[in-house]
C-alpha positions in Angstrom: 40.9 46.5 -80.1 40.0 43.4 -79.3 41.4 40.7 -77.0 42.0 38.4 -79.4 44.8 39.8 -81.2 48.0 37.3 -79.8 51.3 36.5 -80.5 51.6 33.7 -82.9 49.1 34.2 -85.1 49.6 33.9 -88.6 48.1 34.6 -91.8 49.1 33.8 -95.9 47.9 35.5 -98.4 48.8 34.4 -102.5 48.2 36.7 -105.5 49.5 36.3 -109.3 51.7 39.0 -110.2 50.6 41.2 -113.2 51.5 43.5 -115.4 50.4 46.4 -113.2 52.9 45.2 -110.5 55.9 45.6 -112.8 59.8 47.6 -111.6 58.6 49.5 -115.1 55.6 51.0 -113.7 57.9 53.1 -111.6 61.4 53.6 -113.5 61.3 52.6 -117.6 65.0 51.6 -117.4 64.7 48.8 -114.9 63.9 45.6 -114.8 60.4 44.1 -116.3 60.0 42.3 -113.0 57.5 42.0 -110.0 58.4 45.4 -108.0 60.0 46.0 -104.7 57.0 48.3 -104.3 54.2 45.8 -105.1 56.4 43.3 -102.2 56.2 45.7 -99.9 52.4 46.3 -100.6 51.9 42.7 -100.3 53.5 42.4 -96.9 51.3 45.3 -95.7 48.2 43.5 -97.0 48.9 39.8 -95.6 49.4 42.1 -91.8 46.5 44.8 -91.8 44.3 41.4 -93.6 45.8 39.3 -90.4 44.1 42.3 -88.0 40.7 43.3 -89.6 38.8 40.6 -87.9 39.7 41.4 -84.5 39.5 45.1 -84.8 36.7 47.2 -82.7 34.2 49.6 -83.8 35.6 52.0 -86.0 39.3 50.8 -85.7 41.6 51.0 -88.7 45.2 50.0 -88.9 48.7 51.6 -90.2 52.1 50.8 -90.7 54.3 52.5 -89.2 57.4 51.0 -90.0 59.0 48.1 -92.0 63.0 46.5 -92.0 62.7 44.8 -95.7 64.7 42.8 -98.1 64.3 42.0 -101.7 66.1 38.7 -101.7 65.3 37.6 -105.8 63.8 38.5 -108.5 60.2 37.5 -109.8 58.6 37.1 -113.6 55.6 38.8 -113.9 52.3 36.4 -113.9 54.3 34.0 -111.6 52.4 33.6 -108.0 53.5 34.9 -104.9 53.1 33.8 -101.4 53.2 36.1 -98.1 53.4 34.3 -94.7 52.8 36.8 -91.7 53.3 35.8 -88.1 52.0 38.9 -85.3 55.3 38.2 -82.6 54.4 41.4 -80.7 51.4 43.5 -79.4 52.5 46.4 -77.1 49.4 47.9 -76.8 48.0 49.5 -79.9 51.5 48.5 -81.7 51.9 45.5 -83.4 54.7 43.9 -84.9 55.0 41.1 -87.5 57.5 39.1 -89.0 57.0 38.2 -93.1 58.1 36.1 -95.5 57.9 36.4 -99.2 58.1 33.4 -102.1 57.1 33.1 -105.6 57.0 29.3 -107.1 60.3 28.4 -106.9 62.3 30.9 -104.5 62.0 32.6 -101.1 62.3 36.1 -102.3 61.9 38.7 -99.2 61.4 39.2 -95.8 60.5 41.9 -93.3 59.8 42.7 -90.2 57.0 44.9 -90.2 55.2 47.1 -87.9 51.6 48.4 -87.6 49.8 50.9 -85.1 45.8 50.6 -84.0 43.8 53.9 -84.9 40.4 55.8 -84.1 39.6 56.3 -88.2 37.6 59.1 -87.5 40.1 60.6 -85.3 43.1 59.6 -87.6 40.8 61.3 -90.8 40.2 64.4 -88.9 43.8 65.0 -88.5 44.7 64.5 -92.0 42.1 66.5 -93.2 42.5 69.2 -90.9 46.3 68.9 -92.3 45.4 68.8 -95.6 43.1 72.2 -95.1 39.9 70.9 -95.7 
């Protein structure tokens, strides 16, 4: 890990919502709206994307926990914006605080939390787990 990772960095990220990000994807008697699911992937996203630069040698990232709210609703094809702030490194855990808007509302928040791995370490593990 590098020594560059510090409290009070930030990072944004914006993506258009499509079709594929949809509450309908998952249930068919919901909503046709931009998903908790596809939020929640965002927030990961705009945190892991925050890291990757200041990762070492073989270093991967993974959440490891997340306090989330879905505060409004979102049309599919409107944009949405992420806004990730690291307030915490203890060492290889980090945590971040998020929030979420489309164009006209603030429409979640989290506080989300990520660990540092060894990939190859991490892999072995799952594979070995998985039986392979």
């Amino acid at each position: 890990m590098s020594e560059e990772l510090k409290v009070g960095m930030t990072h944004q990220i914006e993506r258009e919502t499509t079709e594929e990000m949809s509450a309908q994807k998952v249930y068919p008697h919901v909503p046709d709206v931009y998903a908790t699911r596809a939020m929640v992937g965002h927030i990961e996203e705009v945190c892991a994307d925050m890291v990757l630069p200041h990762l070492g040698e073989g270093e991967q990232t993974v959440g490891i926990g997340m306090n989330f709210k879905h505060m409004a609703a979102t049309p599919l094809g409107m944009k949405v914006r992420f806004n990730a702030s690291l307030t915490e490194v203890d060492g290889a855990k980090l945590t971040f605080e998020v929030e979420g808007f489309d164009e006209k509302d603030k429409i979640g928040e989290a506080t989300h939390q990520r660990f540092i791995i060894n990939a190859e370490k991490f892999n072995s593990r799952v594979a070995k787990k998985a039986g392979t």
